[in-house]
Every structure is written in structure tokens, then in C-alpha cells.
C-alpha positions in Angstrom: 0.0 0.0 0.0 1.2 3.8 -0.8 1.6 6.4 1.6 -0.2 9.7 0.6 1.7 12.6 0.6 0.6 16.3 1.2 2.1 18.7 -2.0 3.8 20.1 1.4 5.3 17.3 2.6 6.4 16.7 -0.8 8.0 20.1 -1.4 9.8 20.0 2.2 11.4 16.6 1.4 12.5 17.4 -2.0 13.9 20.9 -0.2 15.7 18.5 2.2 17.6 16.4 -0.2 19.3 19.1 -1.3 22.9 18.9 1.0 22.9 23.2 1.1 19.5 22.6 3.4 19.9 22.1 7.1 16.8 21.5 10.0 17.4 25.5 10.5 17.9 26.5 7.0 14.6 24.0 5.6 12.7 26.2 9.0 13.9 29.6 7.4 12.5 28.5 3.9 9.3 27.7 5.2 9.4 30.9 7.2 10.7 33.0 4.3 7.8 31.8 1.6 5.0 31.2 4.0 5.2 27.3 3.4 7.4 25.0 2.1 5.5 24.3 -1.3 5.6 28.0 -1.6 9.4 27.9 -1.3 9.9 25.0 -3.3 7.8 26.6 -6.6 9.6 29.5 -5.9 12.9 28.4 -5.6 12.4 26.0 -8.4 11.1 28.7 -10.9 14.5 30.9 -9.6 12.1 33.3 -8.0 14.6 34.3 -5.3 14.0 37.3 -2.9 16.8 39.9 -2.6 18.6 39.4 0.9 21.8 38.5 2.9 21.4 34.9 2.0 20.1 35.3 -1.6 23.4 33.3 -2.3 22.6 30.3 -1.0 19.2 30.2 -2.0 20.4 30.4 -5.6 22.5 27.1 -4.9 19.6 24.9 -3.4 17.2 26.7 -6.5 19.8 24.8 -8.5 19.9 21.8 -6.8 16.0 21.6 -6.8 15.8 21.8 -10.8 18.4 18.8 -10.7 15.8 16.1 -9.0 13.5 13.8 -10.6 10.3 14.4 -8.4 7.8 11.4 -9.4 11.6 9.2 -8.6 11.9 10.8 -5.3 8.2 10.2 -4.1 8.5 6.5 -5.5 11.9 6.0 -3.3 9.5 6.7 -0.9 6.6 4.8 -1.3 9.0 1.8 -1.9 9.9 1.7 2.2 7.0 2.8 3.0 8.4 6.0 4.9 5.9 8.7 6.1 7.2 12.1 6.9 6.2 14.4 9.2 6.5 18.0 9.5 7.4 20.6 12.8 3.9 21.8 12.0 2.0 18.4 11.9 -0.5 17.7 14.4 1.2 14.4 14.9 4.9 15.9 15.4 6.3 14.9 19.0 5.3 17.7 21.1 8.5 17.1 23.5 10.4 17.4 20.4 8.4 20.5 19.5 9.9 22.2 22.6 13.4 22.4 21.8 14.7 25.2 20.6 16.9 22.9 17.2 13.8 21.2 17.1 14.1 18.9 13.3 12.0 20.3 10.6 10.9 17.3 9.8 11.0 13.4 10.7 11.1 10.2 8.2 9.9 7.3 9.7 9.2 3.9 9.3 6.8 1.7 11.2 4.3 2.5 13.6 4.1 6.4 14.9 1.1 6.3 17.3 2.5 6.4 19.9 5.4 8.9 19.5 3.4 11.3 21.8 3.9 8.8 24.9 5.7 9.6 27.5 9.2 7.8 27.2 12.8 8.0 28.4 16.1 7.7 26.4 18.8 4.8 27.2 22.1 5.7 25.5 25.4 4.2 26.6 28.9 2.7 25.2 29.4 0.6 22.3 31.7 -1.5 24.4 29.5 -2.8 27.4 30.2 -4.8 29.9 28.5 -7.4 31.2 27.7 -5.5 34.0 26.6 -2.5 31.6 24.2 -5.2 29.8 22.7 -6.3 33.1 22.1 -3.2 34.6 20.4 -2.3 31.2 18.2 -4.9 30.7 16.8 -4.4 34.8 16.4 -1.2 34.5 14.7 -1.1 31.0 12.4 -4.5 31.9 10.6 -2.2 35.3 10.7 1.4 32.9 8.3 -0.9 30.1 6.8 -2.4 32.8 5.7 1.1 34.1 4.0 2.0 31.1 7.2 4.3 29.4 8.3 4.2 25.5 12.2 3.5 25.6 14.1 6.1 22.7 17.7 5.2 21.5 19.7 5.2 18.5 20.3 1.8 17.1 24.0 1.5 17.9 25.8 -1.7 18.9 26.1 -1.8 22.7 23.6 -0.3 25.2 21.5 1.3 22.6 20.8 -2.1 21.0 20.5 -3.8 24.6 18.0 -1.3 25.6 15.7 -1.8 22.1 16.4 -5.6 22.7 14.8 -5.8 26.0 11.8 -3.5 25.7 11.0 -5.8 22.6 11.3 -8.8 25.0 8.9 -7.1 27.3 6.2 -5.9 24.8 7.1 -2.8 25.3 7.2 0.4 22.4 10.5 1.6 21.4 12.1 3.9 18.7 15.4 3.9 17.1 16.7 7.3 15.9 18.8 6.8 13.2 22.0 8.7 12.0 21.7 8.4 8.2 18.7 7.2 6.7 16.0 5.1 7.8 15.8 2.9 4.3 17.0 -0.7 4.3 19.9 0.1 2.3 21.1 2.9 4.9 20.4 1.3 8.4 23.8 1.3 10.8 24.9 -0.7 12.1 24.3 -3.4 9.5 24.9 -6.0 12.0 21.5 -4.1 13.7 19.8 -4.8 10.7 17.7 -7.8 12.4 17.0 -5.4 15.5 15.9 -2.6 13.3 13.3 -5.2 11.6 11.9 -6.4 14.9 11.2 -2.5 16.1 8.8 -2.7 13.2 7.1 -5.3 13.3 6.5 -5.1 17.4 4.4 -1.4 16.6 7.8 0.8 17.2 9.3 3.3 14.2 12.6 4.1 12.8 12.7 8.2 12.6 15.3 10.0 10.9 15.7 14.1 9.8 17.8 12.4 7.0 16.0 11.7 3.5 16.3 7.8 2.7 19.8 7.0 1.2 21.7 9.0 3.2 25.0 7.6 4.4 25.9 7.6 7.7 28.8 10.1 8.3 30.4 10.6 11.5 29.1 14.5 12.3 25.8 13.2 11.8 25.8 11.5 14.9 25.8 14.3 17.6 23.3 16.0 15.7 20.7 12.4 15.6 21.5 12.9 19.5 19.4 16.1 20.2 16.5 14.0 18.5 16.7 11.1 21.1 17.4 13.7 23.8 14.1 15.8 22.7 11.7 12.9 22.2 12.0 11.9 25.8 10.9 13.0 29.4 14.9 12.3 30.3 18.2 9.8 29.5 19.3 7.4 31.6 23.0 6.8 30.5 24.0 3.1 32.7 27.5 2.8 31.3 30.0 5.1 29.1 33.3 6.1 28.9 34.6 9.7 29.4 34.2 10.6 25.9 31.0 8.3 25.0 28.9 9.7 22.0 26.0 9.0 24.5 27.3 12.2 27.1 26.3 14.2 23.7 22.7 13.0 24.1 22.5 13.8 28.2 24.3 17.2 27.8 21.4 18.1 25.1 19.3 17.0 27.5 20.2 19.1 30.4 20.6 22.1 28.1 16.4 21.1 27.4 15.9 21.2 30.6 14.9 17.5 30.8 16.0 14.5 33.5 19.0 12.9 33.3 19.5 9.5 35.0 23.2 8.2 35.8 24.2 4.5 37.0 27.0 5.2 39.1 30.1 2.7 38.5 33.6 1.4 40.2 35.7 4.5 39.5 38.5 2.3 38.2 36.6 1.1 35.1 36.2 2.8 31.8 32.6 2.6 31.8 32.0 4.0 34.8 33.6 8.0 33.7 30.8 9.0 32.0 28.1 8.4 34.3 30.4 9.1 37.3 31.1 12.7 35.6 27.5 13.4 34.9 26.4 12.9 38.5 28.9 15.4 38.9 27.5 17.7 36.2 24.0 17.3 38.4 22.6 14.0 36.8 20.3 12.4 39.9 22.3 9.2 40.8 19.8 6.0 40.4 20.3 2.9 42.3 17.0 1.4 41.2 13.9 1.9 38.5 11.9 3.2 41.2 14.3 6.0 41.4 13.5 7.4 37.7 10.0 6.9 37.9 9.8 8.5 41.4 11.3 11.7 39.8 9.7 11.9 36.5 6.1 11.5 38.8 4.9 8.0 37.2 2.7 6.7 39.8 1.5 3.2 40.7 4.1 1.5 38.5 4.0 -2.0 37.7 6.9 -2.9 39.1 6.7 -6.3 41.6 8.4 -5.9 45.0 9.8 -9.0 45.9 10.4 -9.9 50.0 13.5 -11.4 50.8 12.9 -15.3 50.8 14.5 -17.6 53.9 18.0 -19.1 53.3 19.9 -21.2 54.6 23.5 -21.1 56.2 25.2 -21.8 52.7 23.0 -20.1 51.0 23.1 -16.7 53.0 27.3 -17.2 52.8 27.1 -17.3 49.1 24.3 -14.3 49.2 26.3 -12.2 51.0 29.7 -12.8 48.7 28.0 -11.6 46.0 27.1 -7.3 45.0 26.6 -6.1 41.3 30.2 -6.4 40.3 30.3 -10.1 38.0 31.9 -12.8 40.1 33.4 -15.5 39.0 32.7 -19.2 40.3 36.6 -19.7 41.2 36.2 -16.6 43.5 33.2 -17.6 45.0 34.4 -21.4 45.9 38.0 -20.0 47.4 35.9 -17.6 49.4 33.2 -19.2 50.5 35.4 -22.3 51.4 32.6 -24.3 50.9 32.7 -27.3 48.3 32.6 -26.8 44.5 28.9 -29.5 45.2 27.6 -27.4 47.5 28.4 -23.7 45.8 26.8 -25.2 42.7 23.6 -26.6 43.7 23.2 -23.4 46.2 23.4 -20.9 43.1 20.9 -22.8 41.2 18.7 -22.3 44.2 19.8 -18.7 44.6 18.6 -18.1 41.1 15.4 -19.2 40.9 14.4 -17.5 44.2 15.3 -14.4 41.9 18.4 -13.0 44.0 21.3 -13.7 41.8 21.6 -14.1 37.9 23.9 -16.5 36.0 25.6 -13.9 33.6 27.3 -16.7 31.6 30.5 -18.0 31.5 30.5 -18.9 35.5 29.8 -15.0 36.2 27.1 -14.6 39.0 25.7 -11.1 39.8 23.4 -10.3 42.9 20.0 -8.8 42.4 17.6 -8.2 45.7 14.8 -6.2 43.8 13.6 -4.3 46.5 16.5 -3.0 47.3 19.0 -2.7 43.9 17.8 -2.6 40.6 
């Protein structure tokens, strides 16, 4: 099935494609003609007003007499992308507020449900297990509550958080770098990832037409989108110079939340969040701690009540924190025998208060009180 475009939707993409035109420059054309089919006509018939930037104008009225129109819609209709203008009564009203706000949005995939409230999870590409863990608890309690989860498709924490609010049936939205076409999704190894998004009701949204590349500059500027879309970001692990800081400074400079999981100062991961708690990021310990400050009452979030355990059990409880630990450190300091440590994790787990990370790494997780 075709989408159906308005002759101003179609004039503001075909203004877009043109690399001269920017979210601020596409605004100023709109602004300038009175709309942007105005503009386009205009520019296209070389019908250029006399002023300061009567220059570049001329350029992008060049560019716009290059394109094959009926091509340009069809590209569209192929991938079945909608777009969506900053004056669109379906345009993210969070995103609305900011001051860079895009001038318009391609997406793919499902876009009822872009006005819900929803929080951004950014982080490193190089997680840790750890990083992953925390992720995934935090994110499984934030769908539980009801929220939308926002991040950007990269490998890492953004693709852990889209991962595990698909595995709870939750809505989530990847905001993509370069275009949200097949051909242009990044990572390509996210390809899969990106596929399930649509099919589970969530969207792909770019400010990039389809078939654009994804260059590196591009990147901090997709950030004020994921930033913008969202109540606030929660940023569980990144290094000191992590592309995901450039989301939760744009966030505090929107005056929105940002969330920080604080981290053993001797590991990489751990600078970025550690330095944004500095900055004034509220220091979370648990979901309840992000939903308590954005004002989300009566989440669905199930308080579990510290089960009875025996001697071994309790010695094995009490060896264990968030930090991964490693079966050989747990047998030579709980002294107990490699029978007994075994059979009293497997118990541990299924009451709920530890997790098998794999490769004979065992994390503790008491839900009422961390995580």
C-alpha cells in the first residue's frame, strides 16, 4: 500500500535532499515563503527574494531543478516512509519544545505512539557485562511502568535497551544517523534489531531523507533528536568521551531529567556516568528511582520480599554485589565445596536473587533493594 503525501510534505522533502539545506535552513524556507511548497515553486522557478542569504538560496534553487520528483516520491513509497513536518499535528510535542527542534521526521513503522511519555537509554558501544545487566533491569521495570524506551540503534547499550523492551512488549524507537531505508540502516549488524522494532508497533525516525550515508558529524546532531523525544536519559554505562554524554548534555541544556548508574571508578565505563552525577545528573540505584522523579505513579513494578535461606545459601548471598563474580572466586571464598556452591546458586537463582551472567559469572540482584 502507498503512503499519501501532502504537496507540502512533498515540497519539504524534495527541499531536504538538497545537501545546502539544514533543519534551520529547511525552518527559514518555510518561514521566508509562507510554506514549504511555496518555497519549493519558488525556488524551483528561480524566483529568489533579494537578501543576505540570496546566495545560497540560488544554490539549493539549482539543486532543486536537478531532481526527478515522481523518482523521489516513488523511493518513498518503496519503504513505505511517512514524513512528518514541525507543524504536523502528529509531530512529537516534547520534540516540539526544543529550541533545534528537526524540521521534519522520516519514519518507518508505527508512529502512534510517538506522543507517549518515554525516556532515552544511551550508553557505550563496548559494554560490559555488567553494563548489559544493569540495562536490561532497568529497561524491563521502565516498560513495565508503562514508558516508550528512545535510543539510537548502535551496537552496545542502545541495542541492549531496544532488545529488552521488545522482549517485554514494550514500544520503542530507534533514531537513526543516516537514513531510515534498508539500504542505509547502521549498524548493518542491527539490521535484524531494526526489523523487529517494526514489526512489534515501534518506528525508525530520521531528519535524513532515505539514502543518506551515515557520516560521523551526523551523529551528535541524531543525538538532540533522542534527547528531545524523551521525558529524560538514563546513560547506565559510558566512557569519558562516549557519544552517549552528547545526548545527556542536550538533554540538560532542554531542561529535561538525566538519569546516571554510578560505577567502580577504576573502570572505563563507569567515567561518563560518574562525571555526569557530577554535572548534576540524579544518581539512580534502582527503577523506582527514575520513575519516582519523573512522577509515574502506581508502577507495575513487583516488590519481591527477601525469601529464607539457609546457612550456605546466606554465605554465598552475602559474597555476591553487582560487580560479575566468577565461580573460582566464589568457591575459594566461601570455602565451601565446589557441590555445595553449585547446587546453592541454582537455588539462589530461581528464588530471583542472583543471575547467571554466563560464563561462570554470578551477579546479585535483591529487587527491593538494587535494581
Amino acid at each position: 500500500m502507498s503512503e499519501t503525501y501532502s504537496e507540502e510534505q512533498i515540497a519539504a522533502h524534495l527541499l531536504n535532499l538538497n545537501p545546502q539545506v539544514g533543519a534551520k535552513t529547511l525552518i527559514k524556507l518555510h518561514n521566508c515563503f509562507g510554506s514549504f511548497a511555496q518555497a519549493y515553486a519558488k525556488l524551483k522557478n528561480q524566483k529568489i527574494p533579494v537578501f543576505e542569504e540570496a546566495a545560497k538560496f540560488e544554490k539549493i534553487s539549482l539543486g532543486i531543478r536537478q531532481l526527478n520528483p515522481e523518482k523521489e516520491i516513488r523511493n518513498l513509497n518503496q519503504e513505505k516512509i511517512k514524513i512528518i513536518l514541525f507543524k504536523d499535528e502528529v509531530y512529537p510535542k516534547l520534540l516540539a519544545e526544543i529550541p533545534d527542534k528537526p524540521a521534519l521526521l522520516y519514519s518507518r513503522g508505527k508512529t502512534d505512539y510517538l506522543n507517549n511519555p518515554g525516556i532515552a537509554v544511551v550508553g557505550t558501544r563496548k559494554l560490559s557485562v555488567y553494563g548489559k545487566f544493569v540495562t536490561e533491569t532497568l529497561v524491563e521495570k521502565i516498560v513495565n511502568a508503562g514508558l516508550m524506551v528512545v535510543s539510537g540503534l548502535a551496537m552496545g547499550i542502545d541495542a541492549v535497551a531496544h532488545a529488552s523492551t521488545l522482549k517485554n512488549q514494550g514500544i520503542t524507537f530507534a533514531i537513526c544517523p543516516g537514513g531510515v531505508d534498508n539500504t542505509s540502516i547502521y549498524p548493518k549488524i542491527n539490521y535484524p534489531l531494526a526489523q523487529k522494532i517494526l514489526k512489534q508497533d515501534g518506528a525508525l525516525l530520521s531528519e535524513n531523507p532515505p539514502g543518506s550515508p551515515t557520516l560521523k558529524h551526523l551523529f551528535p546532531v541524531r543525538n538532540r533528536i533522542i534527547a528531545g523525544l524523551t521525558l529524560g536519559t538514563l546513560v547506565t554505562e559510558a566512557a569519558e568521551d562516549s557519544g552517549a554524554l552528547h545526548t545527556a548534555r542536550a538533554a540538560l541544556e532542554y531542561n529535561r531529567e538525566v538519569f546516571a548508574v554510578p560505577g567502580d571508578i577504576t573502570k572505563p565505563g563507569s567515567a561518563g556516568p560518574n562525571n555526569l552525577i557530577k554535572m548534576g545528573a540524579k544518581l539512580i540505584s534502582s527503577a523506582e528511582d527514575i520513575l519516582e522523579e519523573l512522577k509515574i505513579e502506581n508502577p507495575n513494578i513487583p516488590i519481591k520480599s527477601l525469601p529464607k535461606l539457609s546457612l550456605e545459601e546466606q554465605t554465598l548471598i552475602e559474597l555476591l554485589s553487582q560487580e560479575p563474580l566468577h565461580i573460582d572466586k566464589i568457591l575459594a571464598m566461601s570455602k565451601l565445596n565446589t557441590s555445595l556452591v553449585n547446587s546453592n546458586l541454582i537455588l539462589l537463582e530461581i528464588k530471583g536473587l542472583i543471575k547467571n551472567l554466563g560464563n561462570n559469572y554470578y551477579i546479585r540482584i535483591i529487587s527491593n533493594s538494587k535494581f
